[in-house]
C-alpha positions in Angstrom: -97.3 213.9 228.4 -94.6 211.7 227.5 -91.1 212.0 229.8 -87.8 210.7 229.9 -85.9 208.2 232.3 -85.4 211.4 234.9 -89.2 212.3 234.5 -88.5 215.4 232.3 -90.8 215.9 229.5 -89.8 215.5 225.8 -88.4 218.4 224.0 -91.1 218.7 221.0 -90.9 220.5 217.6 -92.2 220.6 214.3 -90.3 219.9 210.5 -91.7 221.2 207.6 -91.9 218.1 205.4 -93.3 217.2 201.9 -95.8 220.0 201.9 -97.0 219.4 205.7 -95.8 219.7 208.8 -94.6 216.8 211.3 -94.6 216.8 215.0 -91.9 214.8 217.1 -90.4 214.7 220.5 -86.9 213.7 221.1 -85.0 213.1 224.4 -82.1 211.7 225.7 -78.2 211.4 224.3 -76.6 208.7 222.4 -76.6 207.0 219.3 -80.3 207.8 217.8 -83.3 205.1 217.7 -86.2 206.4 215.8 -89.3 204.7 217.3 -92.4 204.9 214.3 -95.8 204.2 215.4 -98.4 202.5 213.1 -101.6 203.7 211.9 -103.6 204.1 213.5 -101.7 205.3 216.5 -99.5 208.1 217.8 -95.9 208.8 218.4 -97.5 208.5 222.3 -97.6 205.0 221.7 -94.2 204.7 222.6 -94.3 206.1 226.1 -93.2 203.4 228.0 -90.1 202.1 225.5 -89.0 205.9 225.7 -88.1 205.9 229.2 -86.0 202.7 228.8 -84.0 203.6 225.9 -83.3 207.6 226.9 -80.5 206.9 229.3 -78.2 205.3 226.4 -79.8 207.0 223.3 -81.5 210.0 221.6 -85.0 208.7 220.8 -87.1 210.3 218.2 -90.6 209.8 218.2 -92.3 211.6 215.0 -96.0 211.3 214.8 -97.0 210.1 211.1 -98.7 212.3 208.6 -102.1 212.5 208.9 -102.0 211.5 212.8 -101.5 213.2 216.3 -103.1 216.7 214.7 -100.8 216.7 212.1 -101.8 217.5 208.2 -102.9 215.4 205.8 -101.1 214.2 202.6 -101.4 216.8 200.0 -100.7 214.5 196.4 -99.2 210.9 196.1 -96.5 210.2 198.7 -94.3 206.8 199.1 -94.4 204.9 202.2 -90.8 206.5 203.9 -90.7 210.0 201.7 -91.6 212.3 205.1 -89.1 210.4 207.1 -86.6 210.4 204.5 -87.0 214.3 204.4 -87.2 214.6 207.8 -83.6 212.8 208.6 -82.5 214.9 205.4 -83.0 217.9 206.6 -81.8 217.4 209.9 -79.1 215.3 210.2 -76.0 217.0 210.7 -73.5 216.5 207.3 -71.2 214.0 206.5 -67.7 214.6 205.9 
């Protein structure tokens, strides 16, 4: 289980993405810091960092399509498209 800076776990949630569905955990409050794994590891990877940065920012740890029990890519996908979605579709709007 991953935690924050107080011990408390990460809040975790799911994003319907690109035909899939991808898993992350956020915590903390701040300016954001998105921390991507690479292959082939998990969003876990980042246990350690997540503690250090979650007193001064919200961290977001997605795990990667195809990894941490998520689904595999259905077609041809760019490097950066579920992200890209991801942020698009939760991101609060500009004005």
């Amino acid at each position: 289980m991953m935690v924050d800076h107080d011990g408390r776990p990460l809040r975790t949630g799911r994003a319907a993405v690109n035909g899939t569905s991808l898993h992350y955990r956020t915590a903390g409050s701040g300016p954001a810091v998105v921390l991507l794994h690479g292959v082939p590891k998990t969003g876990y990877h980042w246990r350690h960092l997540v503690k250090r940065l979650t007193p001064h920012h919200t961290v977001v740890v997605p795990d990667l399509r195809g990894l941490g029990g998520l689904g595999a890519a259905r077609g041809r996908l760019r490097l950066g498209d579920d992200e890209r979605e991801h942020r698009r579709a939760h991101d609060p709007p500009r004005a």
